[in-house]
N, CA, C and O atoms as a GROMACS GRO file, in nm:
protein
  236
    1UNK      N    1 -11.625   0.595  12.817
    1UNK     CA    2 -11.677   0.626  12.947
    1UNK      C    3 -11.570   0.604  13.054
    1UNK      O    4 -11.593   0.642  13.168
    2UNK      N    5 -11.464   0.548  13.026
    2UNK     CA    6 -11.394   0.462  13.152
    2UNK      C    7 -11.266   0.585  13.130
    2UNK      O    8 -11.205   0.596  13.236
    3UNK      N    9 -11.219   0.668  13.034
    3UNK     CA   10 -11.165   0.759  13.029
    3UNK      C   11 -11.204   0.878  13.104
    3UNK      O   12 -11.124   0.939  13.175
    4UNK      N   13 -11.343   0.916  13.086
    4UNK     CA   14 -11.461   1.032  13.134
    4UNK      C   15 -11.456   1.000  13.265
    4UNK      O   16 -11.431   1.091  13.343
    5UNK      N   17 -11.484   0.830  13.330
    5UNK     CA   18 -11.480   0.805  13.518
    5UNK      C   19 -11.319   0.841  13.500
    5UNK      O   20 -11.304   0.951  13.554
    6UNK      N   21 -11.190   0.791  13.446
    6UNK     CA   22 -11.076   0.792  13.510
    6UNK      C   23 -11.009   0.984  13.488
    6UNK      O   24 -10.926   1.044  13.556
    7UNK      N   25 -11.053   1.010  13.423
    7UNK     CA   26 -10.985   1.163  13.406
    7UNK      C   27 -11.068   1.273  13.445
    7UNK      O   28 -11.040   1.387  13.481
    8UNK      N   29 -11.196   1.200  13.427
    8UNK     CA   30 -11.278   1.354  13.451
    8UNK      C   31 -11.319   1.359  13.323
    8UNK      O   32 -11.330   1.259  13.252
    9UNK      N   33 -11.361   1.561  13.265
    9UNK     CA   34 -11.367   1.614  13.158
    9UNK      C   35 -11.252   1.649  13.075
    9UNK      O   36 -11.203   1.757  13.107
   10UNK      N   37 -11.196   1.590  12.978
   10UNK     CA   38 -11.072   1.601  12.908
   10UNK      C   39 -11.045   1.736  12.806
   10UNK      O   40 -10.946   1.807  12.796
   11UNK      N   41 -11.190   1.740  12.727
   11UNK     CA   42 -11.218   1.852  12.685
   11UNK      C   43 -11.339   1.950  12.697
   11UNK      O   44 -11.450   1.899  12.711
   12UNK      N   45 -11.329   2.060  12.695
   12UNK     CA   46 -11.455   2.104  12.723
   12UNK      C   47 -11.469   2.175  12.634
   12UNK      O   48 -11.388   2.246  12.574
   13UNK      N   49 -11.637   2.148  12.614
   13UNK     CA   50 -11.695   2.200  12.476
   13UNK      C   51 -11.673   2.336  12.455
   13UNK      O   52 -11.643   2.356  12.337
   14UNK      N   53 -11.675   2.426  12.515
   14UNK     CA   54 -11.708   2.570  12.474
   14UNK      C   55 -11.570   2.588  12.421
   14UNK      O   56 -11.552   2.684  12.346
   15UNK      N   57 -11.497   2.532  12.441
   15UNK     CA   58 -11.336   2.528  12.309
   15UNK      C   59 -11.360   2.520  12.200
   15UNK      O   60 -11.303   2.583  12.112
   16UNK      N   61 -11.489   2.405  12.179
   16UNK     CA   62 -11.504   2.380  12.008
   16UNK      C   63 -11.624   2.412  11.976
   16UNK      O   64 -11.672   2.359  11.876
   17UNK      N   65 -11.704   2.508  12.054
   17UNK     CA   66 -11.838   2.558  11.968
   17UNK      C   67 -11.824   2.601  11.836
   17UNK      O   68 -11.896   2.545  11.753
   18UNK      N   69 -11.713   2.727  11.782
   18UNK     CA   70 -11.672   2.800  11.717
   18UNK      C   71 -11.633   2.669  11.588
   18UNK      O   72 -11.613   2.697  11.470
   19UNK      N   73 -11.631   2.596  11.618
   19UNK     CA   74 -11.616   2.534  11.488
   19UNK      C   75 -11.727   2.366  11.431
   19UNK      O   76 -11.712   2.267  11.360
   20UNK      N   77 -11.854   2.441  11.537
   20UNK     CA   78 -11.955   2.373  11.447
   20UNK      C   79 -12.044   2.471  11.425
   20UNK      O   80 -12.025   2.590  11.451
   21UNK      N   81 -12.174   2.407  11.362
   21UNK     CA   82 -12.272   2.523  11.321
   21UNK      C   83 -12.349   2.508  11.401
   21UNK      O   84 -12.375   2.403  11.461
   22UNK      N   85 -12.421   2.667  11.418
   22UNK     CA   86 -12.534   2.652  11.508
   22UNK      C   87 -12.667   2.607  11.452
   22UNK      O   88 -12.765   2.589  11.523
   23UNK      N   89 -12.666   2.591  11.333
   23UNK     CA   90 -12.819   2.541  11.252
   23UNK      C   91 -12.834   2.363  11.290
   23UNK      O   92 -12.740   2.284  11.298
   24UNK      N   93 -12.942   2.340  11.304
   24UNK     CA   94 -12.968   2.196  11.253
   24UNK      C   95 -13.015   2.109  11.413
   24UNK      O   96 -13.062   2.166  11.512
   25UNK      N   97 -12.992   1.994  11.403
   25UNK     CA   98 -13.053   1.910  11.505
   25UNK      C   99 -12.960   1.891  11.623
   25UNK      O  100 -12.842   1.891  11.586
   26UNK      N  101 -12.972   1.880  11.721
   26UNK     CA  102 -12.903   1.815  11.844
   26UNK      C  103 -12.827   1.734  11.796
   26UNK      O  104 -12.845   1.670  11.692
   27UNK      N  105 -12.696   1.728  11.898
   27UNK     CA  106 -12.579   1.615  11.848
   27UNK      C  107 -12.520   1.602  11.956
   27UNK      O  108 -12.570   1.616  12.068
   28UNK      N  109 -12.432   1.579  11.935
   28UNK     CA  110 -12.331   1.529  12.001
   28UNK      C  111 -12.239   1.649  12.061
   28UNK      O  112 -12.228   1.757  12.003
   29UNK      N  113 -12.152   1.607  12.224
   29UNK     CA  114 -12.086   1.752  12.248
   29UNK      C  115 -11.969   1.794  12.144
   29UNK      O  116 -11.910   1.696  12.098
   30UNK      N  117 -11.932   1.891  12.107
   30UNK     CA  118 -11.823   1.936  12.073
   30UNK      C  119 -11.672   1.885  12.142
   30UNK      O  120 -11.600   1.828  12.061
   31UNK      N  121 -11.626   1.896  12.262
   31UNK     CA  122 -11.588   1.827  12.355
   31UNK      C  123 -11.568   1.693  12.308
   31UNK      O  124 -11.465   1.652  12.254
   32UNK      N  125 -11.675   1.624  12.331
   32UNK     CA  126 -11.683   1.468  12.328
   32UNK      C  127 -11.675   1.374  12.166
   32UNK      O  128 -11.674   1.254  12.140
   33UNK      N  129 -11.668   1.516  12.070
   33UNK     CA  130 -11.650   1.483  11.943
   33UNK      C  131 -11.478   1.497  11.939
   33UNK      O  132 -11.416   1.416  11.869
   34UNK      N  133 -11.405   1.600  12.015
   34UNK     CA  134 -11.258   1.573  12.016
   34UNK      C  135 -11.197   1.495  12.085
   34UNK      O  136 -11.074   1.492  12.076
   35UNK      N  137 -11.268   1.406  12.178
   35UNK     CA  138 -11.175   1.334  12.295
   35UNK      C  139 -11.199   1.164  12.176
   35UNK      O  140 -11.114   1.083  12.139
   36UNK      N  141 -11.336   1.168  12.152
   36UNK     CA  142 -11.300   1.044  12.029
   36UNK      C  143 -11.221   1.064  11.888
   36UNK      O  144 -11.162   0.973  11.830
   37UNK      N  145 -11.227   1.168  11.854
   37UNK     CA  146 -11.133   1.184  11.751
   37UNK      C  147 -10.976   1.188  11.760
   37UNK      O  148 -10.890   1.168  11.674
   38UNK      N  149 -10.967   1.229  11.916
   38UNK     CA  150 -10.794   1.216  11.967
   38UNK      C  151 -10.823   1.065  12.016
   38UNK      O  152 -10.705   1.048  12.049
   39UNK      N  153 -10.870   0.968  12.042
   39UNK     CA  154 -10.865   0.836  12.092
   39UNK      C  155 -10.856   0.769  11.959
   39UNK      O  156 -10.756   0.697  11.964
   40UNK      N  157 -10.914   0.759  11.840
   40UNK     CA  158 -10.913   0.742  11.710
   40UNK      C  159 -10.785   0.732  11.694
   40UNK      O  160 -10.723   0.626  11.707
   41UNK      N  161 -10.743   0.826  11.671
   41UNK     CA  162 -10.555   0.847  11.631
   41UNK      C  163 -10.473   0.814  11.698
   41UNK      O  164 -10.369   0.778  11.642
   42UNK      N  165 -10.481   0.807  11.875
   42UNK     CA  166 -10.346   0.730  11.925
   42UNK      C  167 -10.423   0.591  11.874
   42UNK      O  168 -10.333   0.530  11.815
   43UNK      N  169 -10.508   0.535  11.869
   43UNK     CA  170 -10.530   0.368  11.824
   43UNK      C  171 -10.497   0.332  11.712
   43UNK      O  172 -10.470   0.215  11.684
   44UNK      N  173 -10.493   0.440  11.621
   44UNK     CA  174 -10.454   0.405  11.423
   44UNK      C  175 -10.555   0.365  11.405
   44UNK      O  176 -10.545   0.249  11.366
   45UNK      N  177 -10.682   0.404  11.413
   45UNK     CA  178 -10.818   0.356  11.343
   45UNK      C  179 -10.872   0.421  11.261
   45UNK      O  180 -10.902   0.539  11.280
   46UNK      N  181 -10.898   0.351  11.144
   46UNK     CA  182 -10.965   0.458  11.010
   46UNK      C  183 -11.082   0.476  11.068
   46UNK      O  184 -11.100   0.431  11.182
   47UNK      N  185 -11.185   0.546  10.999
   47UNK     CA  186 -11.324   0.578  11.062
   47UNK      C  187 -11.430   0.420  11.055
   47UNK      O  188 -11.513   0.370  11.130
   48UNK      N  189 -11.396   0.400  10.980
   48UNK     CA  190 -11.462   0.214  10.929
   48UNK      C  191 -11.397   0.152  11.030
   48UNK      O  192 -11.466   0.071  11.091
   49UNK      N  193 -11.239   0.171  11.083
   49UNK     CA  194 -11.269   0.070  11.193
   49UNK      C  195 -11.312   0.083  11.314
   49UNK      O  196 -11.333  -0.014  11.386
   50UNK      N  197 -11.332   0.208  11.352
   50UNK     CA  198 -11.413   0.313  11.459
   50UNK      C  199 -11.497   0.242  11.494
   50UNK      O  200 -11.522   0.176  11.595
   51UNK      N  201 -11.564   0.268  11.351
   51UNK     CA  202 -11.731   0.233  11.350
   51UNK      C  203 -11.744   0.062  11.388
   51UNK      O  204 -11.816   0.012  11.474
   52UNK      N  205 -11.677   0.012  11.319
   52UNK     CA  206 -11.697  -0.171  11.346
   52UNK      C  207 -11.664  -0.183  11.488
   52UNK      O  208 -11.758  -0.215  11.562
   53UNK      N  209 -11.518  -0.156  11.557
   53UNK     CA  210 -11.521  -0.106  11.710
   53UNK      C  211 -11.632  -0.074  11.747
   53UNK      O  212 -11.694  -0.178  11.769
   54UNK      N  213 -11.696   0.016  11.768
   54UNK     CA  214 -11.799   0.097  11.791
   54UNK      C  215 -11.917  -0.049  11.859
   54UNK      O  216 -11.947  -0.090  11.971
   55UNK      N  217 -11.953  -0.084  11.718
   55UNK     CA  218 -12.028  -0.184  11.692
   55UNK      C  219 -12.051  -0.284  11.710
   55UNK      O  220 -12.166  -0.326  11.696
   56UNK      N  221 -11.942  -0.368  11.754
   56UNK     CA  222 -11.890  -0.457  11.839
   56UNK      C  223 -11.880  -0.460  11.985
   56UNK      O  224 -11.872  -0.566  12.048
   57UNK      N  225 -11.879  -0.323  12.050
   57UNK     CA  226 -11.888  -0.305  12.152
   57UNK      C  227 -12.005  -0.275  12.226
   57UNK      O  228 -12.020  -0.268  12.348
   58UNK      N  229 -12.111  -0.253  12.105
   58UNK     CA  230 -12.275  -0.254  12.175
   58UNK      C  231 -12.322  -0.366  12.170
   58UNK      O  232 -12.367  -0.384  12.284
   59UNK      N  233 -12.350  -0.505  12.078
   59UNK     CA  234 -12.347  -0.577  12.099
   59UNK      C  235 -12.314  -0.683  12.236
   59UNK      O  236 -12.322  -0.806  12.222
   0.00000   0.00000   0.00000
């Protein structure tokens, strides 16, 4: 969120519609699925430590 207040919109979804599906349930933006997946990688975090991050931080 503190990326989203300091930059704005970093990516915008209609870039990455084309590479999800349109079937199935509500999710998450397209967009907001690449700005954590590029934050992931400059940090060196496997997806397990994402998630424990993640997890730790709702708490």
């Amino acid at each position: 969120m503190r990326v989203r207040d300091e930059f704005g919109v970093v990516f915008e979804s209609e870039r990455f519609v084309a590479a999800f599906a349109h079937r199935g349930g509500p999710s998450v933006s397209p967009g907001m699925l690449a700005l954590v997946s590029v934050l992931q990688y400059a940090e060196r975090l496997t997806d397990r430590q994402a998630a424990d991050a993640v997890r730790g931080r709702i708490d």
